[in-house]
N, C-alpha and C positions, 0 to 999 in steps of 0.2 A: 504494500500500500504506500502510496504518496506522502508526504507530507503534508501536513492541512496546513499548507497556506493559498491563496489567492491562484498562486503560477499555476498550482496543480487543481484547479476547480474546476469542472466543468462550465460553470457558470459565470468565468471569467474570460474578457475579453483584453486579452495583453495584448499592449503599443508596441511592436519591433523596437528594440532596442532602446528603449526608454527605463523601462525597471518598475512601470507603471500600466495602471488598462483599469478599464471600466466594469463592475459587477452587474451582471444582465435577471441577477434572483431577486434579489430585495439592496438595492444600493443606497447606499447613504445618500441623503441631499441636504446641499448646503442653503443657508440663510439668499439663497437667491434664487431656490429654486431650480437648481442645476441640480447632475448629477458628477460629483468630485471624481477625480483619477485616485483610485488607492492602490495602496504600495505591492508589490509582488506576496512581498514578506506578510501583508495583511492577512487575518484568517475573521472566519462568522461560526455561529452554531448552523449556518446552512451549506456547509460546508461539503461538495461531492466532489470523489476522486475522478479524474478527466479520463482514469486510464480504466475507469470500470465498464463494462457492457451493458445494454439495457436486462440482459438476461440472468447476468451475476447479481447485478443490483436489484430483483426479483429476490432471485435467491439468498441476498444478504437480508433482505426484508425479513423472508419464511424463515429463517434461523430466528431474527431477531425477536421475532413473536414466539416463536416458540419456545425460547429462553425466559420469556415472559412467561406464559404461558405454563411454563415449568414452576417457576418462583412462586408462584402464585400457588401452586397445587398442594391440597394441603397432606397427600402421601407422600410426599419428596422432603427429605430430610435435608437443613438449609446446606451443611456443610458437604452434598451431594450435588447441589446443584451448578456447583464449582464445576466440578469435574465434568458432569454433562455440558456444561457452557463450554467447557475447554477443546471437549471434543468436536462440538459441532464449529467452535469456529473454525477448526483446528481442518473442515471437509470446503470451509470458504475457497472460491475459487483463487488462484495465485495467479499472477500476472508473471 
């Protein structure tokens, strides 16, 4: 996986060799109504890896619920659910 900053976001649009580019999700806007250039380095909580597929990122979803889904269950012993978490990220696809 990527680094969650900006460069690596799907939903970043980087300037050629600026260090800079535009967030196309939810971008900040300044006091004028614009929308600012933020930095490469920048990161959000809306954060998506550029280099994932629409197919993977399915399947990152169906883990992630069902890691929920687990927590939640009240047969599943807490310090159990470790492990089954572990595993299943453990089947996430690798780039």
């Amino acid at each position: 996986m990527n680094e969650r900053v900006c460069r690596n976001c799907k939903w970043y649009d980087q300037l050629p060799e600026k260090g800079n580019g535009t967030c196309k999700r939810h971008p900040p806007i300044n006091l004028d109504g614009e929308h600012p250039y933020t930095d490469d380095e920048n990161f959000c909580g809306e954060w998506s890896d550029v280099s994932i597929i629409p197919g993977q990122e399915d399947f990152q979803e169906l883990i992630r619920r069902f890691a929920v889904a687990l927590a939640a269950s009240s047969r599943v012993e807490m310090e159990d659910v470790w492990e089954y978490a572990t595993r299943f990220a453990e089947t996430e696809p690798q780039i």
